[in-house]
Rosetta silent file (secondary structure, phi, psi, omega in degrees, C-alpha in Angstrom):
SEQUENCE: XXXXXXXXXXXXXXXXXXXXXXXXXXXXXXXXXXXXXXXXXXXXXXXXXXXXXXXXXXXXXXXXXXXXXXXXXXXXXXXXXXXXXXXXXXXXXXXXXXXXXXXXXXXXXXXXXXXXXXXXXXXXXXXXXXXXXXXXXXXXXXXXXXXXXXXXXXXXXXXXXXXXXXXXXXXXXXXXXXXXXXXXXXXXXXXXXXXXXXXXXXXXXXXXXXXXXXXXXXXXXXXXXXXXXXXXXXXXXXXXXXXXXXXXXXXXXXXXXXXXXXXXXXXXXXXXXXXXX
SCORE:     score description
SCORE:     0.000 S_00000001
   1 L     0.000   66.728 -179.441    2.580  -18.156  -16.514 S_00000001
   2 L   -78.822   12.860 -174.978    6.151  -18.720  -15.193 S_00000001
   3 L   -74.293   -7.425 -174.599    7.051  -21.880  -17.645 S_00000001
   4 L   -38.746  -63.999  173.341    7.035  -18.415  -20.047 S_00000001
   5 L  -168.041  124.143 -142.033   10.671  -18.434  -18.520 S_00000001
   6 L   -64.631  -55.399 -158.597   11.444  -20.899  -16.293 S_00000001
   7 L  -144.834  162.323  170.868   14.591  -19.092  -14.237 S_00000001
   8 L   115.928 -176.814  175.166   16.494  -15.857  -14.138 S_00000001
   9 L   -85.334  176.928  166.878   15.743  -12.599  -12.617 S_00000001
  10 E   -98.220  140.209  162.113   12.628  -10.620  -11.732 S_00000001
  11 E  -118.054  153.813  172.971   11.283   -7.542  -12.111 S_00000001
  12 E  -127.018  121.349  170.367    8.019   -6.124  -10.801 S_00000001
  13 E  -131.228  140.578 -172.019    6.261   -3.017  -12.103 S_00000001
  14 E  -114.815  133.783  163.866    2.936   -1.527  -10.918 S_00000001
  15 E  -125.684  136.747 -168.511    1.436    1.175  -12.574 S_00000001
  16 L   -97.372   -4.363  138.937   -1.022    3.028  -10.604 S_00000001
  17 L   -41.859  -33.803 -175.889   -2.962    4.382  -13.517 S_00000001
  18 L  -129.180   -2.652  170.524   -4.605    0.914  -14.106 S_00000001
  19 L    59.860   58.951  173.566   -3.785   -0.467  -11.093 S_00000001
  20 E  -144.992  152.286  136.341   -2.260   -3.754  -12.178 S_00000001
  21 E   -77.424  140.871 -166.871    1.080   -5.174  -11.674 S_00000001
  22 E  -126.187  109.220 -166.936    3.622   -6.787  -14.432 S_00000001
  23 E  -111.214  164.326 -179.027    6.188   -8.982  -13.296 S_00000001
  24 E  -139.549  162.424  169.855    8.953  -10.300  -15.716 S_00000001
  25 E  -142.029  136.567 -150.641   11.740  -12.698  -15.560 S_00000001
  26 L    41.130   29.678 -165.279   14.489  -12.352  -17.763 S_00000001
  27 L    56.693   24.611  167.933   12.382   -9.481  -19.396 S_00000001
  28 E  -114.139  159.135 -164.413    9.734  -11.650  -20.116 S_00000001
  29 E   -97.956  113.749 -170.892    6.328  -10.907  -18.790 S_00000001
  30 E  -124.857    1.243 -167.949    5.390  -14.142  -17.016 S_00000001
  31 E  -150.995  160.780 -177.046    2.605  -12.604  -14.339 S_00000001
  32 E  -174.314  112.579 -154.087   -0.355   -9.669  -14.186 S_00000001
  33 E  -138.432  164.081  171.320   -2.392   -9.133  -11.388 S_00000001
  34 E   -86.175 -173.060 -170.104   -4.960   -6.252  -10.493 S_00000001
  35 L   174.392  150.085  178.418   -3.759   -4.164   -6.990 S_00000001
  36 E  -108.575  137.594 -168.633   -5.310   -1.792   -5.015 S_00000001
  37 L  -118.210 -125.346 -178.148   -2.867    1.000   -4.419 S_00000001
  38 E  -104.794  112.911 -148.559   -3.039    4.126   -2.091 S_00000001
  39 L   -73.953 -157.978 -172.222   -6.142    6.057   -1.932 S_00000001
  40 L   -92.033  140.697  163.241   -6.267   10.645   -1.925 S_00000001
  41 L    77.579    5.689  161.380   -4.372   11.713    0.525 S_00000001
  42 L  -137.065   24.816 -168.486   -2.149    8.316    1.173 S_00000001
  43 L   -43.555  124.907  174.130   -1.218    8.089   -2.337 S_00000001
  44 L   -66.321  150.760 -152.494    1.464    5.704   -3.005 S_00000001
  45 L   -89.748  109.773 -178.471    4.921    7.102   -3.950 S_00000001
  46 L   -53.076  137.805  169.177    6.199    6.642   -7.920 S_00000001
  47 E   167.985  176.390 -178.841    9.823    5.278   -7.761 S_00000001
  48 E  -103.694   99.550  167.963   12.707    2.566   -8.408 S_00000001
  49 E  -131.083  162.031 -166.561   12.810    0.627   -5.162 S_00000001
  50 E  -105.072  117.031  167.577   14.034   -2.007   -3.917 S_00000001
  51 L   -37.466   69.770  175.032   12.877   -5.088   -1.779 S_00000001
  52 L    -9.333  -70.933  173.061   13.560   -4.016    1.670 S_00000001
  53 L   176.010  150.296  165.818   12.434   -7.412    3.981 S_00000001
  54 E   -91.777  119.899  167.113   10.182  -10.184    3.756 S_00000001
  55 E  -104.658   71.395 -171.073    7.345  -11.124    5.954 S_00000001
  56 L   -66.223  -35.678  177.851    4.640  -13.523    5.679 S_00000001
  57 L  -119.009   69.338  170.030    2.780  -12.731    8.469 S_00000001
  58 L  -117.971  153.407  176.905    3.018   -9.147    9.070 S_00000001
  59 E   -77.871  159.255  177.102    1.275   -6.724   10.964 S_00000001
  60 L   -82.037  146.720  154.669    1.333   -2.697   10.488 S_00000001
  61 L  -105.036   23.776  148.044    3.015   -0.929   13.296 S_00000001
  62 L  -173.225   53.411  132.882    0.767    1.998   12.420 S_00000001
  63 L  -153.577   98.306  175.653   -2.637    1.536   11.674 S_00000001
  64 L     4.246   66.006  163.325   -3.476   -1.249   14.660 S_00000001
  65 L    43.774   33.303  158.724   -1.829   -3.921   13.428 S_00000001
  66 L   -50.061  153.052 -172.207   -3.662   -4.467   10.404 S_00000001
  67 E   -98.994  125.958  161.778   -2.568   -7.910    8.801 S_00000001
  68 L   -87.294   22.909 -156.476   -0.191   -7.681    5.841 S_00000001
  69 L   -49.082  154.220 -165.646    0.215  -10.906    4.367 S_00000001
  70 L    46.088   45.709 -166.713    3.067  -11.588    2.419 S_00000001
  71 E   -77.502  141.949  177.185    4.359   -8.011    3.273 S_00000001
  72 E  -103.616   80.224 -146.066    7.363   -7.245    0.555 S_00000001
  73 E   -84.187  156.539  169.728    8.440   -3.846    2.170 S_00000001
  74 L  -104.441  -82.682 -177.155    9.611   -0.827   -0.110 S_00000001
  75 L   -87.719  174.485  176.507   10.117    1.984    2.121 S_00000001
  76 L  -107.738    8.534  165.548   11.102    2.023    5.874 S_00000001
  77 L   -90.090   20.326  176.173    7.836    4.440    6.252 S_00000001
  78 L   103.607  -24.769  169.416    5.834    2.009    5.664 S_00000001
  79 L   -70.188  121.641  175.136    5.124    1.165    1.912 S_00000001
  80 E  -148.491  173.211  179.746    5.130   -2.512    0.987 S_00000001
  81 E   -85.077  149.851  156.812    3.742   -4.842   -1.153 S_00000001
  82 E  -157.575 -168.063  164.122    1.489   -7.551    0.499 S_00000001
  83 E   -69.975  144.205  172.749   -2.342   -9.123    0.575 S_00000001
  84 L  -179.307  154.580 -170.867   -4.898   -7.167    0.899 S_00000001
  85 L   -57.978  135.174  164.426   -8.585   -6.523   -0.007 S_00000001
  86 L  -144.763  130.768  177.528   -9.508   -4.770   -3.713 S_00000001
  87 L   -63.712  -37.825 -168.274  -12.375   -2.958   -4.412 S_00000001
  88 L   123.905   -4.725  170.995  -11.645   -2.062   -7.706 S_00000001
  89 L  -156.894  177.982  174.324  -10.075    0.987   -7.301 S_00000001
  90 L   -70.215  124.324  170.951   -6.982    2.819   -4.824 S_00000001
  91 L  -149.978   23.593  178.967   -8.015    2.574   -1.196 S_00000001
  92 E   -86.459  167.212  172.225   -4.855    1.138    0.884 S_00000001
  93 L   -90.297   45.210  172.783   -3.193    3.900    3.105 S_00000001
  94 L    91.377   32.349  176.074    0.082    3.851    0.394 S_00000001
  95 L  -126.823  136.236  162.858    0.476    0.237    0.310 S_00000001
  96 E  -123.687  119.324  173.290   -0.282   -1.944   -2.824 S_00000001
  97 E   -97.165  175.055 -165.440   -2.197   -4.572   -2.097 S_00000001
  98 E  -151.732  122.738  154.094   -2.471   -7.688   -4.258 S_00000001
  99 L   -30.043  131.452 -163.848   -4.866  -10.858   -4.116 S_00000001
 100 H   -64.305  -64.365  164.965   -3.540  -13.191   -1.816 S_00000001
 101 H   -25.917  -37.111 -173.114   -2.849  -16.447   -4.637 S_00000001
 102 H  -112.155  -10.870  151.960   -0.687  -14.286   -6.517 S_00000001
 103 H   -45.840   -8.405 -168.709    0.933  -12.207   -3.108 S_00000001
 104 H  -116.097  -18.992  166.649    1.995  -15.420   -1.889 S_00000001
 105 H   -51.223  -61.265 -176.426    3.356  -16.815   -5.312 S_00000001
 106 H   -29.918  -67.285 -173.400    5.058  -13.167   -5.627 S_00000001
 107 H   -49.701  -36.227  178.319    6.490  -13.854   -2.194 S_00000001
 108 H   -66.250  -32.646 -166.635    7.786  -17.601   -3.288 S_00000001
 109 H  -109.839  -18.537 -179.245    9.816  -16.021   -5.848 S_00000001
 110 L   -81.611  143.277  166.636   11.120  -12.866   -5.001 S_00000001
 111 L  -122.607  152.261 -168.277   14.453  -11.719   -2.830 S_00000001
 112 L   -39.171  138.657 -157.922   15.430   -9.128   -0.789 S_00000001
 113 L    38.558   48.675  179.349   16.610   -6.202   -3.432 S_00000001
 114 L  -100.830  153.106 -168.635   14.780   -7.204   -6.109 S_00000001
 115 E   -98.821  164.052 -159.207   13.740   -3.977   -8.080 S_00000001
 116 E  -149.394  118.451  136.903    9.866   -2.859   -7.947 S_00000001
 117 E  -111.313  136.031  156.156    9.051    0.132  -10.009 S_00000001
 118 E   -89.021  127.992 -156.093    6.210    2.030   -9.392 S_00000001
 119 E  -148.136  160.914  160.599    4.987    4.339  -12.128 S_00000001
 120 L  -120.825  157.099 -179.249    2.029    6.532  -13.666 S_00000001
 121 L   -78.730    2.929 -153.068    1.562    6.531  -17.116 S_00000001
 122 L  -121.896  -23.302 -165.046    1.576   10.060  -17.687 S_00000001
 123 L  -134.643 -169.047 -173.713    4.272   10.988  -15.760 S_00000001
 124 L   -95.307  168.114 -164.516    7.834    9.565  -15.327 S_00000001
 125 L   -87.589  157.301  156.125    8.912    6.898  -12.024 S_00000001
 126 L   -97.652  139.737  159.601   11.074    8.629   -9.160 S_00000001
 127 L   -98.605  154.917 -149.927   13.936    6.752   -7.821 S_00000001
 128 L  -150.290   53.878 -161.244   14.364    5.721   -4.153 S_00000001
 129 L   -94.839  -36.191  169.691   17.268    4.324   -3.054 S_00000001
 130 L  -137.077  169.762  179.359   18.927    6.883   -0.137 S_00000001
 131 L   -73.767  151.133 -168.243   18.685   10.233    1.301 S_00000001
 132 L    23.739   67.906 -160.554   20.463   13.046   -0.952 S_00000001
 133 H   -94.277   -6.461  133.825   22.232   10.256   -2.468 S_00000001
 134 H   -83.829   10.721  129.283   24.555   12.748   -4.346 S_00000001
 135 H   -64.491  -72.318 -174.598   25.490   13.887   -1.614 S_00000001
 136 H   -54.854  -26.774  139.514   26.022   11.030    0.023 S_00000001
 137 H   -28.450  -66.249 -170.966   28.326    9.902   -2.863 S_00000001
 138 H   -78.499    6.896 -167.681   30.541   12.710   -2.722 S_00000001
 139 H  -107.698    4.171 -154.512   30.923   11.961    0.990 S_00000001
 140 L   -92.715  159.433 -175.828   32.225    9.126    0.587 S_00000001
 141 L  -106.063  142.680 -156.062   36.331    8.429    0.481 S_00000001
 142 L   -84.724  155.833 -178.493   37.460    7.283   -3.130 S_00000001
 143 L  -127.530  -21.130  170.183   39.338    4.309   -3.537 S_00000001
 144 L  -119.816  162.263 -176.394   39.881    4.999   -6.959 S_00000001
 145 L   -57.134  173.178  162.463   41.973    7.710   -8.771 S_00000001
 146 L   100.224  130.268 -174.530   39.995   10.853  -10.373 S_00000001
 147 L   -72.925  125.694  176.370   37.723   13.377   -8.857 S_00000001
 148 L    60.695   20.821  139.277   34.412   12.720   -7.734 S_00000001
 149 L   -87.680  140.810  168.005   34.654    9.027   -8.168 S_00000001
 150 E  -133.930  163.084  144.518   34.072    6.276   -5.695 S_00000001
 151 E  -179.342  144.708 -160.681   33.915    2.670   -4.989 S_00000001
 152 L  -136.426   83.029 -176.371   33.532    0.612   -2.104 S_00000001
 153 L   -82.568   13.769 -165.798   31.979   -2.418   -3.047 S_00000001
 154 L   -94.260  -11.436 -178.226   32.893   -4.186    0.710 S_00000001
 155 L   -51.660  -54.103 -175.503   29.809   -1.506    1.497 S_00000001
 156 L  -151.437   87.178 -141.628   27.449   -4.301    0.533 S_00000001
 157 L   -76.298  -26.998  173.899   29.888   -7.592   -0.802 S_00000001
 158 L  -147.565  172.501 -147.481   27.062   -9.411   -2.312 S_00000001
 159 L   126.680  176.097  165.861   23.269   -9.093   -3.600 S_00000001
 160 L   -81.690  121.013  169.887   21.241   -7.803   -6.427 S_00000001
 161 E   -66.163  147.798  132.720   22.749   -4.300   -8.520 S_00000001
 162 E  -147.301  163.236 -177.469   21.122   -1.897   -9.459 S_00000001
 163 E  -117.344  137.846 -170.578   21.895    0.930  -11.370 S_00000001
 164 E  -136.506  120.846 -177.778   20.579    4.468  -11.367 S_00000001
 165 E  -114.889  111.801 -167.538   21.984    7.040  -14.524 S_00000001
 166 E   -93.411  134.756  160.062   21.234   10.730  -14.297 S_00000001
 167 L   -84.144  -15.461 -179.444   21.111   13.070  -17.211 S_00000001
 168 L   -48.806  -57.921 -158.760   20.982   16.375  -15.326 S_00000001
 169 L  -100.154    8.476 -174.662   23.714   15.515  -13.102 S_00000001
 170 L    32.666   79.400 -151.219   25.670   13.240  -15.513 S_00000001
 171 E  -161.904  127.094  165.320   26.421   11.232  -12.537 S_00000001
 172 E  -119.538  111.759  117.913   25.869    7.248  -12.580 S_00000001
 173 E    13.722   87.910 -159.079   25.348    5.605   -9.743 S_00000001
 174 E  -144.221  124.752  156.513   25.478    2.095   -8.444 S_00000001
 175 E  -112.982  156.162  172.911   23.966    0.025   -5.301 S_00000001
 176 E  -116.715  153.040  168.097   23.802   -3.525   -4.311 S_00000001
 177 L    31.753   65.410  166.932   20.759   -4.845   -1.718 S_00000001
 178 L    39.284   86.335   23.878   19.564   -0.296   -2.020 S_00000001
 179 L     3.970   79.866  152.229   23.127    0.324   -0.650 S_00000001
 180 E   -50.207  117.577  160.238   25.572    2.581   -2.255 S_00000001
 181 E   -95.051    3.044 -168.582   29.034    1.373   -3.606 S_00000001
 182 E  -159.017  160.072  149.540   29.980    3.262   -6.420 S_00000001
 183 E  -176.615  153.894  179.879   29.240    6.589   -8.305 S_00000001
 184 E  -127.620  160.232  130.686   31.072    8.251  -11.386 S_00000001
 185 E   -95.033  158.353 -162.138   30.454   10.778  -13.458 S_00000001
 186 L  -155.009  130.973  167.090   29.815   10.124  -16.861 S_00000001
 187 L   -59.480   89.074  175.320   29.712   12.095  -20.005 S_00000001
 188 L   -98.383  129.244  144.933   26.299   11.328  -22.537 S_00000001
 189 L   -52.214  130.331 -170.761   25.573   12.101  -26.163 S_00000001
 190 L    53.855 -176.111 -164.912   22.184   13.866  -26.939 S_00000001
 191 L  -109.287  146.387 -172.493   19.660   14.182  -24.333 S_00000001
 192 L   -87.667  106.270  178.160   17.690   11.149  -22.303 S_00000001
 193 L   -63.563  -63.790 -132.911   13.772   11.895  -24.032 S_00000001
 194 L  -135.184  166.076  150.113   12.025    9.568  -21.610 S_00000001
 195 L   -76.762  149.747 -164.369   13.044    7.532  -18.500 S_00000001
 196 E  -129.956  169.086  162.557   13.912    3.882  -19.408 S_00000001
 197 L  -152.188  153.016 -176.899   14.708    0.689  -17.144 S_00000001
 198 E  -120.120  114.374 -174.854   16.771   -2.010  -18.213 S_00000001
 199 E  -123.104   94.719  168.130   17.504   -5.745  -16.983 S_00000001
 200 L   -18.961   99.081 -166.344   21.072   -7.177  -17.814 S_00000001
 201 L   -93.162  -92.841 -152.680   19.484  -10.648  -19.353 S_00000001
 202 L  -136.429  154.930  165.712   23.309  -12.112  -20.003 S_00000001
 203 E   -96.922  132.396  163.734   26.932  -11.460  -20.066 S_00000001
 204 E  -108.564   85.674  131.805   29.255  -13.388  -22.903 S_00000001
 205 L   115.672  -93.053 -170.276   32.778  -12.930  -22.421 S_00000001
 206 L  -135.585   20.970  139.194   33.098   -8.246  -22.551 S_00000001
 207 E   -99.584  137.901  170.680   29.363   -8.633  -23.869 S_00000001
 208 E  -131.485  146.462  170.541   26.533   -7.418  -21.762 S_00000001
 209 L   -61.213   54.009 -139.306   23.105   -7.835  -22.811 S_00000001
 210 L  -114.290  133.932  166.008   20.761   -5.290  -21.806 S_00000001
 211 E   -99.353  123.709 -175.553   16.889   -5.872  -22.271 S_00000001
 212 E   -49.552  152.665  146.735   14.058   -2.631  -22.427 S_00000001
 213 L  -112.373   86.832 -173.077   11.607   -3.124  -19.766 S_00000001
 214 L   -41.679  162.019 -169.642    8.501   -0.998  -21.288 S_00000001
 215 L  -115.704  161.545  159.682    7.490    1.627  -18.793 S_00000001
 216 L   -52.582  133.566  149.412    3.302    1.547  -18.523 S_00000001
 217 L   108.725  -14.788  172.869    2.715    4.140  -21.314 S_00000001
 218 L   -85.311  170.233  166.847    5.647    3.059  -23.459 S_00000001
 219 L   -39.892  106.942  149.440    6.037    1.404  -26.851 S_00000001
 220 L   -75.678   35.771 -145.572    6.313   -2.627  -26.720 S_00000001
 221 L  -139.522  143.024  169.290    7.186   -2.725  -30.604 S_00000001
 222 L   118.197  157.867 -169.858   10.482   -2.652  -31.781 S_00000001
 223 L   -93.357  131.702 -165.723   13.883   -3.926  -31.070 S_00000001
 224 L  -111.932  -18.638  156.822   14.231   -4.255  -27.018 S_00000001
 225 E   -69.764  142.472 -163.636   17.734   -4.820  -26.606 S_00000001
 226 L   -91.387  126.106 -157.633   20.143   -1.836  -25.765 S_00000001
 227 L  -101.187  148.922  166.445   22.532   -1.829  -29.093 S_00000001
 228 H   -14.465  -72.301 -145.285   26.158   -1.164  -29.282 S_00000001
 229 H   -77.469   -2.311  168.035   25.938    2.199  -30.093 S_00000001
 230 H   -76.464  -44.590  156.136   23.434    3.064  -27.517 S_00000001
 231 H   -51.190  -29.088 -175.852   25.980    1.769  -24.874 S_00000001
 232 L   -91.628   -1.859  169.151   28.131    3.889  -26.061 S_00000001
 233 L   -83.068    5.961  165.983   26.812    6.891  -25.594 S_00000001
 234 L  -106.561  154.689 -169.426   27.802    7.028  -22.086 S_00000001
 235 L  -133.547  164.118  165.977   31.492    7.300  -21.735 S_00000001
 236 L  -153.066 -160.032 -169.076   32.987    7.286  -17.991 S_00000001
 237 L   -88.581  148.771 -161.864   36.579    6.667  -16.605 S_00000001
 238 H   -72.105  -58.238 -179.989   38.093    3.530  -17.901 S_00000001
 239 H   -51.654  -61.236 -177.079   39.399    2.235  -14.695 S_00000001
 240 H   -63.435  -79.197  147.712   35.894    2.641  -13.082 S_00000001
 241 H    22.733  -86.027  178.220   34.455    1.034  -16.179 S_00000001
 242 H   -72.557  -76.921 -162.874   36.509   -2.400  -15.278 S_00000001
 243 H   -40.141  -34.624 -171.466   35.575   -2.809  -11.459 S_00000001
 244 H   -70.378  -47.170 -162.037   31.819   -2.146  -12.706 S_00000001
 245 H   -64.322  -31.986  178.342   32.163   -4.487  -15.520 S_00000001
 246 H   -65.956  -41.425 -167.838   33.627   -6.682  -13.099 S_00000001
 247 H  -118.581   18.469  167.382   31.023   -6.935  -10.839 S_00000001
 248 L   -49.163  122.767  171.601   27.670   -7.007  -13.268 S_00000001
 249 L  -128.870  143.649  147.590   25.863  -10.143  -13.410 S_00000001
 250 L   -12.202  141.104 -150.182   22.255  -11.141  -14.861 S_00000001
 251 L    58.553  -21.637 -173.057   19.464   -9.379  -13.145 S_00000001
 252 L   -53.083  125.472  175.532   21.800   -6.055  -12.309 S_00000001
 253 E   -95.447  136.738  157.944   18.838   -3.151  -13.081 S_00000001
 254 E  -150.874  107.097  134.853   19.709    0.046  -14.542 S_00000001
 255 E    -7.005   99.611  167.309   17.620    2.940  -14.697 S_00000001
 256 E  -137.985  131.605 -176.346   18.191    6.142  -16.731 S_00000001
 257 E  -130.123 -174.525 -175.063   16.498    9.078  -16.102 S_00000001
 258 L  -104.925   -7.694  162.086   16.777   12.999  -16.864 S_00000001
 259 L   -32.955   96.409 -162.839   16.204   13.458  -12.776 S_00000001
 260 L   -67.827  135.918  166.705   18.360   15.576  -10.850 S_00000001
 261 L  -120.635   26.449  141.750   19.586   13.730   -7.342 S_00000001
 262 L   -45.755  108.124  147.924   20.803   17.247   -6.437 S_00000001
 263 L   -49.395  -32.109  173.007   18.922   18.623   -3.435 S_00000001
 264 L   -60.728  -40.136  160.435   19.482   22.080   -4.492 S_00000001
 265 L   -17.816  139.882  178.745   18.072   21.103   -8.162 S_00000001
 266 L  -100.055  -22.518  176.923   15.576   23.512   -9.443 S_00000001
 267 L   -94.955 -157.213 -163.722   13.915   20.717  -11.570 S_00000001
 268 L   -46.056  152.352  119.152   12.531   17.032  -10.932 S_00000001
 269 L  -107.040 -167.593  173.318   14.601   15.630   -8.081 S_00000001
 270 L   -94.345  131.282 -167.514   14.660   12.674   -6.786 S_00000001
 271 L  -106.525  125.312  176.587   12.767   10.992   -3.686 S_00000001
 272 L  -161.118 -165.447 -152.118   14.536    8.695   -1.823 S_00000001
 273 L  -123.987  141.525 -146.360   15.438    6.376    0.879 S_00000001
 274 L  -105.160  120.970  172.728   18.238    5.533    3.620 S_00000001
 275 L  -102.190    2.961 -178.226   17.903    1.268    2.822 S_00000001
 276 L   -94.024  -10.524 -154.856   21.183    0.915    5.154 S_00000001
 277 L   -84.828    0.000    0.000   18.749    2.460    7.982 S_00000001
């Protein structure tokens, strides 16, 4: 139902507990399709990813050129969204497939770095944007004053944001088209209970707008906008602040989880993906 709302951005999230996909625009739910996901032993991989590249008529380069239509790729191992048969339950090799009528709508509307979470209901999504990507952060050479800040937005000068906010590492994060351009560190009040995702529905003037995107297993009830005082409980460097603030627009995703992107982490880490490769 996309006259639900008309324009703005998209999000798409599949939960592989019920095996349906939910796509929203502007944080409205305008689409809901069944999917076949990745059977035992090829399960498909929970995370915050990003549209990769678009294909309508592609083939697998590893399992004999099986036909993908409308492949949306995720990873550069092979997980993407496209057409594909469903049984009724997971039985792709780590691909979610989708009935072709709404794979090829999906495909009309979506663009390269558009965010796609994949989630179970039971447990929380992994994010996926690069390898050790706190690492790769700190390797980076700062452009701005202050220790263990960066930003290089000339990395990737235009595109779709997203944002990924750790509580472990108190470390935020920021890519454009699954690039990294930015990372802070950032101080939070109380502790992050659950992983959340968020879609910047508008900016007014030094207001930004942030809408809840229910997780599969979450609440929909309830006020869905992120309130003053919830913004505020992250504090970062001021300076960093204004370049970010600067370059946020409508659709910009942001993500907060209690995930470590520490390889070394003894808890949850993170799984993720080189999207520059």
């Amino acid at each position: 139902m996309p006259r639900l709302a008309p324009a703005g951005p998209i999000t798409a999230i599949v939960s592989l507990a019920v095996q349906r996909c939910y796509v929203y625009r502007n944080g409205i739910i305008i689409a809901v399709s069944t999917v076949s996901s990745g059977k035992q032993g090829h399960r498909t991989p929970t995370g915050v990813f990003t549209i990769l590249q678009k294909h309508i008529d592609h083939k697998s380069s590893i399992y004999d050129a099986a036909p993908m239509p409308y492949m949306q790729r995720l990873t550069w191992d092979g997980i993407a969204l496209h057409a594909g048969n469903l049984p009724g339950y997971p039985a792709s090799h780590g691909c979610v497939r989708m009935p072709m009528a709404f794979a090829k709508l999906l495909y009309g509307e979506t663009k390269t770095g558009m965010t796609v979470v994949v989630t179970d209901s039971d447990s929380v999504p992994r994010v996926a944007p690069m390898p050790d990507l706190l690492q790769a952060a700190q390797a980076l050479e700062p452009n701005v004053t202050g220790i263990d800040t960066e930003w290089h937005p000339e990395r990737s000068p235009e595109g779709p944001m997203s944002l990924v906010l750790s509580g472990t590492d108190k470390r935020l994060l920021v890519l454009r088209n699954g690039v990294l351009i930015g990372s802070a560190p950032v101080t939070i009040d109380g502790p992050i209970e659950e992983t959340m995702a968020f879609t910047l529905n508008s900016v007014e003037g030094n207001e930004f707008h942030w809408l809840q995107l229910p997780l599969p297993g979450q609440s929909w009830e309830g006020e869905r906008m992120m309130t003053p005082e919830q913004r505020g409980r992250v504090r970062m460097g001021q300076e960093f602040r204004a370049l970010l603030d600067a370059q946020l627009q409508p659709g910009t995703t942001l993500v907060v989880t209690n995930d470590s992107m520490r390889a070394s982490s003894a808890g949850k880490k993170l799984t993720v993906i080189d999207a520059t490769k």
